[in-house]
Biopython code that builds the backbone (N, CA, C, O; Angstrom):
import numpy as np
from Bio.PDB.StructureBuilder import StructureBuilder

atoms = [
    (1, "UNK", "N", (64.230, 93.748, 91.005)),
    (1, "UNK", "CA", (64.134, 95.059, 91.588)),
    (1, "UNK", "C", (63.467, 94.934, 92.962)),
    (1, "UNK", "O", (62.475, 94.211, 93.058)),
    (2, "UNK", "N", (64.032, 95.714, 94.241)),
    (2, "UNK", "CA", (63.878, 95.850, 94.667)),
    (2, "UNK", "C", (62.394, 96.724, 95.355)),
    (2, "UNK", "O", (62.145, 97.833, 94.884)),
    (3, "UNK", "N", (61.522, 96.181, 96.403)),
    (3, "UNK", "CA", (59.794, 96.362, 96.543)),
    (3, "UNK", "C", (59.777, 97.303, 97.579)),
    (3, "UNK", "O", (60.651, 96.884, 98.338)),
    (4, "UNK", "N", (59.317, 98.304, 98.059)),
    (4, "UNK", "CA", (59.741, 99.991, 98.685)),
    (4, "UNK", "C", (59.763, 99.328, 100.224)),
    (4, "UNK", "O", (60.539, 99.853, 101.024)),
    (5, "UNK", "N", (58.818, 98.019, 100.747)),
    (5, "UNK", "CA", (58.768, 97.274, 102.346)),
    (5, "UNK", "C", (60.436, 96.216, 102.474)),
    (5, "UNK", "O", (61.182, 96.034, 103.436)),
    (6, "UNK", "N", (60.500, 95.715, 101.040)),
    (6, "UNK", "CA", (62.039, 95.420, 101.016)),
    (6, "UNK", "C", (63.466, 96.487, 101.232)),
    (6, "UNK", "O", (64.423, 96.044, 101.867)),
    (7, "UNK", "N", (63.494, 97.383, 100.866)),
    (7, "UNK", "CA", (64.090, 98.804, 100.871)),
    (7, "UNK", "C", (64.244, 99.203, 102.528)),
    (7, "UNK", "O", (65.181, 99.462, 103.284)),
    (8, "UNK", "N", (62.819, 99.101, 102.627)),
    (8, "UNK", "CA", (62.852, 99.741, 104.258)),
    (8, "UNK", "C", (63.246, 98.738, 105.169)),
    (8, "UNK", "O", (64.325, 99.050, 105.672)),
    (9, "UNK", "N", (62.816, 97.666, 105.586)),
    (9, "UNK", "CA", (63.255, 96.687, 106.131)),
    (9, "UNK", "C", (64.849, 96.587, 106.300)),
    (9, "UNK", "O", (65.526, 96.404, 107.312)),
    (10, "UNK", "N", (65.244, 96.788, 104.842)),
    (10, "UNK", "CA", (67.332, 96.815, 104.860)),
    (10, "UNK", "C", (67.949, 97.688, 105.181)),
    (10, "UNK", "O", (69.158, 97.657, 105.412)),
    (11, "UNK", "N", (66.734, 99.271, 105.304)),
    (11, "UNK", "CA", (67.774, 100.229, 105.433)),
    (11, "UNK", "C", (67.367, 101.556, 106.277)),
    (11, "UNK", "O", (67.822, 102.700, 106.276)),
    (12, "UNK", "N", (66.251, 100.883, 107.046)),
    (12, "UNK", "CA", (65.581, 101.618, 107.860)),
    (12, "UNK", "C", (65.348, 101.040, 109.420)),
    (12, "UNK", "O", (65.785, 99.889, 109.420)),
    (13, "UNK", "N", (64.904, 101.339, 110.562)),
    (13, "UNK", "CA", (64.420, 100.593, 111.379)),
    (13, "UNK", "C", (62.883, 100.660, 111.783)),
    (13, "UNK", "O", (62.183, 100.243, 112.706)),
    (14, "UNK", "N", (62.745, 101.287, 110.793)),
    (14, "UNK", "CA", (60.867, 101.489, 110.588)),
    (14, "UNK", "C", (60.534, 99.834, 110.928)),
    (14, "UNK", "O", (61.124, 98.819, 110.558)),
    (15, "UNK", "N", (59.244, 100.033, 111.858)),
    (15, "UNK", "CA", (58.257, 98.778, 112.267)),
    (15, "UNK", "C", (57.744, 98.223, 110.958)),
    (15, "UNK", "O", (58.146, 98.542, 109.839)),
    (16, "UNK", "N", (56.401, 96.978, 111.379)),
    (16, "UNK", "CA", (55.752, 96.734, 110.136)),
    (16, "UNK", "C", (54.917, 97.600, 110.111)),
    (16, "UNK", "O", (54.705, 97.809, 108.916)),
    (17, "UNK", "N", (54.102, 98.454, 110.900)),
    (17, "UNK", "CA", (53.252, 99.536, 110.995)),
    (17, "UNK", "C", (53.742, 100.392, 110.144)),
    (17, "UNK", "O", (53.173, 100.685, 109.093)),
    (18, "UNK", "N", (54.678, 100.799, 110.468)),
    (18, "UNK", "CA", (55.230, 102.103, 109.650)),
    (18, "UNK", "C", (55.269, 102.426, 108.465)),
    (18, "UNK", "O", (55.014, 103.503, 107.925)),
    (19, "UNK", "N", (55.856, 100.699, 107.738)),
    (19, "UNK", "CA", (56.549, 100.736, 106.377)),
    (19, "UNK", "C", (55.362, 99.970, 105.667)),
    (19, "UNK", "O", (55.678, 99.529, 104.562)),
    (20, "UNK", "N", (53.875, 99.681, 106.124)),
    (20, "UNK", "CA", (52.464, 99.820, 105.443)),
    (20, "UNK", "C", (51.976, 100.986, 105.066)),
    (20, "UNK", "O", (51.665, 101.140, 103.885)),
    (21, "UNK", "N", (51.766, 102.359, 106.300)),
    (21, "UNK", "CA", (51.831, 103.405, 106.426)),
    (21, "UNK", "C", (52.221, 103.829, 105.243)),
    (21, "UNK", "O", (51.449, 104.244, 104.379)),
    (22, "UNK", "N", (53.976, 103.714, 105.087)),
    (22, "UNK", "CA", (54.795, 104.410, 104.020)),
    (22, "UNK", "C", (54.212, 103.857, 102.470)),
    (22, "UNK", "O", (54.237, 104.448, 101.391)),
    (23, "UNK", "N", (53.852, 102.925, 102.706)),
    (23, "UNK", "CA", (53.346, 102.042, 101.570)),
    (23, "UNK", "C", (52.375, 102.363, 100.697)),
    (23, "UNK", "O", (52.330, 102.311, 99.468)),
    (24, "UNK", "N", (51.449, 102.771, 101.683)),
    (24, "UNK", "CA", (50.309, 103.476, 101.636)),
    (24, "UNK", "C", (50.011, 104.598, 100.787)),
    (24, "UNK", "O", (49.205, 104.734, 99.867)),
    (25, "UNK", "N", (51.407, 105.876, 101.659)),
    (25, "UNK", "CA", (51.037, 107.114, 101.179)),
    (25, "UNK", "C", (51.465, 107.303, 100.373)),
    (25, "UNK", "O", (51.193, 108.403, 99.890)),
    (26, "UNK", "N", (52.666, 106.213, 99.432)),
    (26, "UNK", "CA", (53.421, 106.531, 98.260)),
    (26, "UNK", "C", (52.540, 105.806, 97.091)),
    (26, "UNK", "O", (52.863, 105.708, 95.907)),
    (27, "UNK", "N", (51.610, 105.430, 97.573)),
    (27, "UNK", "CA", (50.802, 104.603, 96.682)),
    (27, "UNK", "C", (49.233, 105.729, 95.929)),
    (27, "UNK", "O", (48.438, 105.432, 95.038)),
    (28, "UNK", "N", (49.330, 106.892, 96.701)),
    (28, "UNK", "CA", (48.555, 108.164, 96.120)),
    (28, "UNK", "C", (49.525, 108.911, 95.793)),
    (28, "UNK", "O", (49.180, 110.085, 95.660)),
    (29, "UNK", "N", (51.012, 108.629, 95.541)),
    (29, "UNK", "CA", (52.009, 109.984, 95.258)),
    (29, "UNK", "C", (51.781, 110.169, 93.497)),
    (29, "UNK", "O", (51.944, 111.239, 92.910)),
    (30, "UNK", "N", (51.395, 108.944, 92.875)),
    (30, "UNK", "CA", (51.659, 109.692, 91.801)),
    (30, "UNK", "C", (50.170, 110.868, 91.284)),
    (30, "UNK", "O", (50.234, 111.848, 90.541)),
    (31, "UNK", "N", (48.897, 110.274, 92.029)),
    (31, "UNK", "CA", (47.787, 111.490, 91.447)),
    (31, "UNK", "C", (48.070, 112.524, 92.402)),
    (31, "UNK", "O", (47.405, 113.518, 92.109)),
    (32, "UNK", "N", (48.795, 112.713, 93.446)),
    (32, "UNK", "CA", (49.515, 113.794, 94.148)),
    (32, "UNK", "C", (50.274, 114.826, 93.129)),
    (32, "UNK", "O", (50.128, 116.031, 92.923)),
    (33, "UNK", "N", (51.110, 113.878, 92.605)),
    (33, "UNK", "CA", (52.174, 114.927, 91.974)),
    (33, "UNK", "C", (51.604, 115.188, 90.566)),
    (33, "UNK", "O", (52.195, 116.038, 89.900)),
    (34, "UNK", "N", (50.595, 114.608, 90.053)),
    (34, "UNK", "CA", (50.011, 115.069, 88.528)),
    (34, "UNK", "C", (49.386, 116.364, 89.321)),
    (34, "UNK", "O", (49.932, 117.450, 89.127)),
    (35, "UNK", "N", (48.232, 116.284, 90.229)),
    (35, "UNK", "CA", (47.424, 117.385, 90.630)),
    (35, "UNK", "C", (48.557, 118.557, 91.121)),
    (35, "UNK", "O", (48.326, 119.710, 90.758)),
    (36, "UNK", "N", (49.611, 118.332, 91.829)),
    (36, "UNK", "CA", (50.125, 119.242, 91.957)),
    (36, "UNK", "C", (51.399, 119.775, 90.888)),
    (36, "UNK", "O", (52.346, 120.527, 91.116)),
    (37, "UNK", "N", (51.113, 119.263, 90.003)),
    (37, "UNK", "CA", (52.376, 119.597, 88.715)),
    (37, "UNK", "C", (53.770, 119.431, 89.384)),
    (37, "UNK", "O", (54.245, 120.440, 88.864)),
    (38, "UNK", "N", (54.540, 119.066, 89.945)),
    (38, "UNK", "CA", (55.062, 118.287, 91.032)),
    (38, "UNK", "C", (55.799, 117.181, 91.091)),
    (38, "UNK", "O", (55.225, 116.094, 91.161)),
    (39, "UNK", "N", (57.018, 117.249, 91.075)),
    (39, "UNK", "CA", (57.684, 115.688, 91.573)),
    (39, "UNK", "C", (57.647, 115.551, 92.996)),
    (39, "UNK", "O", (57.625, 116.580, 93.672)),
    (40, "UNK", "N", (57.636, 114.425, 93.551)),
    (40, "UNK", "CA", (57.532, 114.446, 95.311)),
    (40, "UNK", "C", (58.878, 113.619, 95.234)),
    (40, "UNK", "O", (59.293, 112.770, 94.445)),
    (41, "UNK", "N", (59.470, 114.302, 96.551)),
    (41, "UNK", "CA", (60.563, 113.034, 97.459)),
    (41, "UNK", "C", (60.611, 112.526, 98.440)),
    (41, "UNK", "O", (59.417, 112.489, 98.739)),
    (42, "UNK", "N", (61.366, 111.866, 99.581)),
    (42, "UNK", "CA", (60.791, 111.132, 100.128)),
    (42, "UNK", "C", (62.266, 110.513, 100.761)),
    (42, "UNK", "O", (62.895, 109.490, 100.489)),
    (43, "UNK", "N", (62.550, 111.798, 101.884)),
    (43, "UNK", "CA", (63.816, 111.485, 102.849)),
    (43, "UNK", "C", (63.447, 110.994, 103.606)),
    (43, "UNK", "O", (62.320, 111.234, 104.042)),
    (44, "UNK", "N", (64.094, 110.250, 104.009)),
    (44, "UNK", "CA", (64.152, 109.162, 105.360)),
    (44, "UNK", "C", (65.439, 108.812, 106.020)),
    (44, "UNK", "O", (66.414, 108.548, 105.316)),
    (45, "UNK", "N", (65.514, 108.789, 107.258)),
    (45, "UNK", "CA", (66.781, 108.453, 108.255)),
    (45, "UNK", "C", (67.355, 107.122, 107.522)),
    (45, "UNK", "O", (66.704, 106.297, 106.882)),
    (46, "UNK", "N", (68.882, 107.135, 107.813)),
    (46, "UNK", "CA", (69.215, 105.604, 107.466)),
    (46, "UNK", "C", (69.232, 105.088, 108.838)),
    (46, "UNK", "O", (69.052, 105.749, 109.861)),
    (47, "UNK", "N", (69.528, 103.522, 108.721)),
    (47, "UNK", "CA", (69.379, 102.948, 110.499)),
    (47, "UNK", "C", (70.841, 102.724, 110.405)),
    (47, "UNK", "O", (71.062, 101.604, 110.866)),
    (48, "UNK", "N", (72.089, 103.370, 109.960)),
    (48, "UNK", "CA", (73.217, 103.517, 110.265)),
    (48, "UNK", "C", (73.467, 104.815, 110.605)),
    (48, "UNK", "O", (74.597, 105.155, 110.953)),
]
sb = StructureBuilder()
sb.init_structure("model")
sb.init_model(0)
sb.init_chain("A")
sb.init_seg("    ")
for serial, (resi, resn, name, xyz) in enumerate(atoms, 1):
    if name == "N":
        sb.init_residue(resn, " ", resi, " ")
    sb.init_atom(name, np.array(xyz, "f"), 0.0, 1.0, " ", f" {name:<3s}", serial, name[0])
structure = sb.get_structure()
């Protein structure tokens, strides 16, 4: 399976800055979405 910096790297043109960043904030999504009763998503441009 595929790792969310592998994902972005293939299908994004996000920097390495960016896709730490992204790394980051999806890494508090799940006590995000318990506190907010909540599923979260998480659109992003393709680099095509």
């Amino acid at each position: 399976m595929a790792t969310l910096p592998e994902l972005a790297r293939a299908h994004s043109d996000l920097d390495e800055v960016r896709i730490t960043h992204l790394q980051n904030l999806v890494s508090v999504w799940g006590l995000l979405a318990d506190l907010s009763f909540a599923d979260l998503v998480l659109y992003a441009r393709d680099s095509r």
